[in-house]
C-alpha positions as CSV (number, residue, x, y, z in Angstrom):
1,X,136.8,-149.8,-59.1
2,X,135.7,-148.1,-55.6
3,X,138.3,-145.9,-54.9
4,X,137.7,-142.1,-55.9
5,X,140.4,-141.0,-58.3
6,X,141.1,-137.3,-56.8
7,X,144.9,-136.9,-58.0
8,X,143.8,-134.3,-60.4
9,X,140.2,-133.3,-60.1
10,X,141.0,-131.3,-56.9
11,X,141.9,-127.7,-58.3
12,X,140.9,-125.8,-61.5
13,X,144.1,-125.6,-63.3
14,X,144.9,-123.0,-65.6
15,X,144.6,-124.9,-68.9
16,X,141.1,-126.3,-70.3
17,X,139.5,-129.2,-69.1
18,X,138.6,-131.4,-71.9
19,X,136.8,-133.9,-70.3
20,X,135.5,-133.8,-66.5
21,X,134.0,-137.0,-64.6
22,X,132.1,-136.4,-61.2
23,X,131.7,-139.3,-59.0
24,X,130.9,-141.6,-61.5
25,X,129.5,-144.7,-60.6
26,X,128.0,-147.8,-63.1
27,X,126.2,-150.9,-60.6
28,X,125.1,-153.3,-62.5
29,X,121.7,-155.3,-60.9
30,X,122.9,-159.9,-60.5
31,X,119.6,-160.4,-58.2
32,X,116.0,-159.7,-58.1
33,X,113.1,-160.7,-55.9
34,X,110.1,-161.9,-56.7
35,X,108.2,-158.9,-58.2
36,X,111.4,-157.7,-59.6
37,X,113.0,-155.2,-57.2
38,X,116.2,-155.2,-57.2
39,X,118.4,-156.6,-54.3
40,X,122.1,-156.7,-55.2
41,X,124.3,-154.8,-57.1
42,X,127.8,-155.7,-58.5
43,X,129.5,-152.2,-58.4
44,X,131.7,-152.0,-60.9
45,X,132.7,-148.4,-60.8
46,X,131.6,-146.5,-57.5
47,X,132.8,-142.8,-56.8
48,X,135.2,-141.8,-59.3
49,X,136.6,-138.4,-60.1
50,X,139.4,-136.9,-62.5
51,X,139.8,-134.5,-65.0
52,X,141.9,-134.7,-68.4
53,X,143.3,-131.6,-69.6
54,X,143.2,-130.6,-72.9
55,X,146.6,-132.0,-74.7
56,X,147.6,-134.4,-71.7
57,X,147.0,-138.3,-70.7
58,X,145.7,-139.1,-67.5
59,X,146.4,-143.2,-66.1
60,X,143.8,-145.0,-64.5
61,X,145.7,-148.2,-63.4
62,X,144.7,-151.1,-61.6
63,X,144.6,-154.7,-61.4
64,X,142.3,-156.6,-64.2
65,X,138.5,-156.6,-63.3
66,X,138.9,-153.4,-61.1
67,X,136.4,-151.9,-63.4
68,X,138.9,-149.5,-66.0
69,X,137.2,-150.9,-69.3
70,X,134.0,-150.3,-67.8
71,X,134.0,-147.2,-66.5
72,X,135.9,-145.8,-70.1
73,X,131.9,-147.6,-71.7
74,X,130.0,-145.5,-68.8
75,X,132.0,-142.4,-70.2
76,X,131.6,-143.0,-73.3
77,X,127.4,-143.9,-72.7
78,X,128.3,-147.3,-74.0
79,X,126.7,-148.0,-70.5
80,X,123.9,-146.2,-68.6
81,X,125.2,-144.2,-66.0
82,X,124.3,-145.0,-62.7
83,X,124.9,-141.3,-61.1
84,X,127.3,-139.0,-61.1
85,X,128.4,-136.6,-64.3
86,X,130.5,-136.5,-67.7
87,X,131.4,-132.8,-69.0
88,X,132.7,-133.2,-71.9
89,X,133.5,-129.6,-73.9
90,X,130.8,-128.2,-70.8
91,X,128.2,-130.6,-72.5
92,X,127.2,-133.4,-70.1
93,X,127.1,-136.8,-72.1
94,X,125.2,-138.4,-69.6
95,X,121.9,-136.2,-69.8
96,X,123.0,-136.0,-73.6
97,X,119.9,-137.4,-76.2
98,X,120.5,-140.0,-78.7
99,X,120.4,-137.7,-81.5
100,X,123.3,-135.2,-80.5
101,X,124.8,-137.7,-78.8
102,X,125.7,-139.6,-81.9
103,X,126.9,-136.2,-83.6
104,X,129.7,-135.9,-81.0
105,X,131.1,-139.4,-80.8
106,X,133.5,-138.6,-83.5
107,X,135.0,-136.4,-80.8
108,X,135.4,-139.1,-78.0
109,X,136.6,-142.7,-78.9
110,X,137.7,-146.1,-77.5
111,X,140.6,-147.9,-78.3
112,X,140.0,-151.2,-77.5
113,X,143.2,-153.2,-75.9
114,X,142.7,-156.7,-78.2
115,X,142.9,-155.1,-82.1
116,X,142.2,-158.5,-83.4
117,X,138.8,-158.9,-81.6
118,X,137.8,-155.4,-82.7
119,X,138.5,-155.8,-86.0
120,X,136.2,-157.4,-88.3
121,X,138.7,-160.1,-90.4
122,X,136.1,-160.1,-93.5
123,X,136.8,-156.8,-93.8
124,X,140.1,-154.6,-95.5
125,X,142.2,-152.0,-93.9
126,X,139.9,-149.4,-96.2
127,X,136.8,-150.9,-95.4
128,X,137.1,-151.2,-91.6
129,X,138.0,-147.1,-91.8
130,X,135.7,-146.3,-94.0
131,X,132.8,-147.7,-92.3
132,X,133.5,-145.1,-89.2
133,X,133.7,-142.7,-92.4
134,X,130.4,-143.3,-93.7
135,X,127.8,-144.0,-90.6
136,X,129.4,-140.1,-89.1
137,X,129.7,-138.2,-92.6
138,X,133.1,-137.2,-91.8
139,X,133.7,-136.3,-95.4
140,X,131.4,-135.8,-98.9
141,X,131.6,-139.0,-101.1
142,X,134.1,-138.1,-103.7
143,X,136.3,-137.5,-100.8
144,X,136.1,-140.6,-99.4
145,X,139.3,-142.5,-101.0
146,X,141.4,-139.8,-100.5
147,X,140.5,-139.3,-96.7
148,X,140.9,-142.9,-95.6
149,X,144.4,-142.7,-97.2
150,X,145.0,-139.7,-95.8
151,X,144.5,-141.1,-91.9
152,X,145.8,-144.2,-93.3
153,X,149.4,-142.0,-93.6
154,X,149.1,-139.9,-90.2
155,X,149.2,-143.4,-88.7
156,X,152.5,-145.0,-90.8
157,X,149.9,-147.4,-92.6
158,X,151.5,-147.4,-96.4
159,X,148.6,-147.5,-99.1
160,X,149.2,-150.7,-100.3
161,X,147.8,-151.7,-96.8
162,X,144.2,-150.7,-98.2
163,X,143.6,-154.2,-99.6
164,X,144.8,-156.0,-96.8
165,X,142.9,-158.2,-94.1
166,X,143.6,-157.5,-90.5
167,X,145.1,-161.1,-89.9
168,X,148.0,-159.8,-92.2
169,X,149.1,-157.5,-89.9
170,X,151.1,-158.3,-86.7
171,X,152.1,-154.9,-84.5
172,X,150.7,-152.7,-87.2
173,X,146.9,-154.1,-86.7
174,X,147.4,-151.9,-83.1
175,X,147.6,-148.8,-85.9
176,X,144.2,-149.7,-88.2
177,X,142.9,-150.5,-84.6
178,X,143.5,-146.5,-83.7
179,X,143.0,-145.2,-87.2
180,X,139.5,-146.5,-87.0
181,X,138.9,-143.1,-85.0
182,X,136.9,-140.7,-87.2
183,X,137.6,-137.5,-86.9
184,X,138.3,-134.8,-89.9
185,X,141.9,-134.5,-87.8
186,X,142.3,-136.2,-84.2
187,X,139.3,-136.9,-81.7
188,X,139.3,-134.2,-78.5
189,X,139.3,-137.6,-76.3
190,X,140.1,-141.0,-76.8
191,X,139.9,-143.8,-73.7
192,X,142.0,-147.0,-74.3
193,X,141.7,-149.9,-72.3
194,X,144.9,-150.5,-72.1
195,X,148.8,-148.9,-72.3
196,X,148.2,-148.3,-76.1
197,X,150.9,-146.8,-78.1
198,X,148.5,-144.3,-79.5
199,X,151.6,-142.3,-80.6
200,X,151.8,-144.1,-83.8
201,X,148.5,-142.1,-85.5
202,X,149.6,-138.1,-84.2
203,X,147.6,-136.5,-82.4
204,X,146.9,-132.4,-82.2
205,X,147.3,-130.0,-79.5
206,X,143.4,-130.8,-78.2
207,X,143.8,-134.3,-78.1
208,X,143.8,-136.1,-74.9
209,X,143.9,-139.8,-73.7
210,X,143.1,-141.3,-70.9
């Protein structure tokens, strides 16, 4: 992906700007010399530019291998940034430390376009939400049932589905795939891979894709 994406970085609008990236680019190093410089770079995202406005969904299209999935990993510090800048909520992920880093990746989410890859099949419905649950402390322990059904509902999964395996599951594994996102109500940002239809779990006014 090479081309800067300008279409709607140029002017400050009037409402907020949830997420800002400033000529992002992500190389990624395929040979080295002999005392390990580095020679050539495969440049998988190189200049790109947009903003995503609190409440809207931003496109990033192009053909498969331009670079989409990984530049949504270099936003998302899944990957090292090469240069450029991520404001997200005026905090720059990319100069962001491990520590608070992890504390705000409840906020900002992939949805990855294969569900049945991303899902672990020796796990249920409940357990593959939960686990997003428990490693971010979303909610206090004796909560913990009542939350996972909870998101289970905002995103038409009935609670019988807690028990189930993701192989069970035809369309409706996109939905688990999406309610994996943990958040107390919807993530600020989410970046799918792929046309997604995301409108299955609700989203609030905040909420953005891209």
């Amino acid at each position: 992906m090479s081309e800067n994406v300008q279409a709607n970085a140029a002017a400050a609008p009037e409402e907020e700007v949830l997420l800002r990236v400033e000529h992002l680019k992500k190389y990624f190093p395929v040979r080295t010399g002999i005392i390990g410089q580095k020679l050539q770079y495969v440049r998988a995202v190189d200049d790109i530019s947009f903003n995503v406005r609190a409440g809207r969904t931003v496109g990033i299209v192009g053909e498969s291998g331009c670079g989409k999935t990984t530049m949504g990993r270099t936003i998302l510090r899944l990957h090292s940034v090469t240069s450029g800048d991520v404001i997200f909520n005026g905090m720059d992920l990319g100069k962001m430390k491990p520590r608070k880093l992890r504390k705000i990746r409840p906020q900002i989410q992939m949805i990855f376009q294969d569900p049945y890859s991303s899902l672990s099949p020796r796990l249920t419905v409940g357990e593959i939400i939960g686990e997003a649950v428990r490693q971010h402390n979303i909610v206090p322990k004796e909560q913990y049932k009542e939350y996972i059904f909870e998101i289970m509902k905002k995103c038409g999964l009935q609670p019988q589905y807690f028990e189930r395996y993701p192989h069970e599951f035809r369309a409706g594994s996109v939905s688990v795939s999406v309610s994996r996102v943990p958040s107390r109500s919807s993530p600020n940002s989410s970046s799918a891979t792929s046309p997604s239809p995301r409108s299955t779990c609700p989203s609030r006014r905040r909420s953005s894709t891209f």
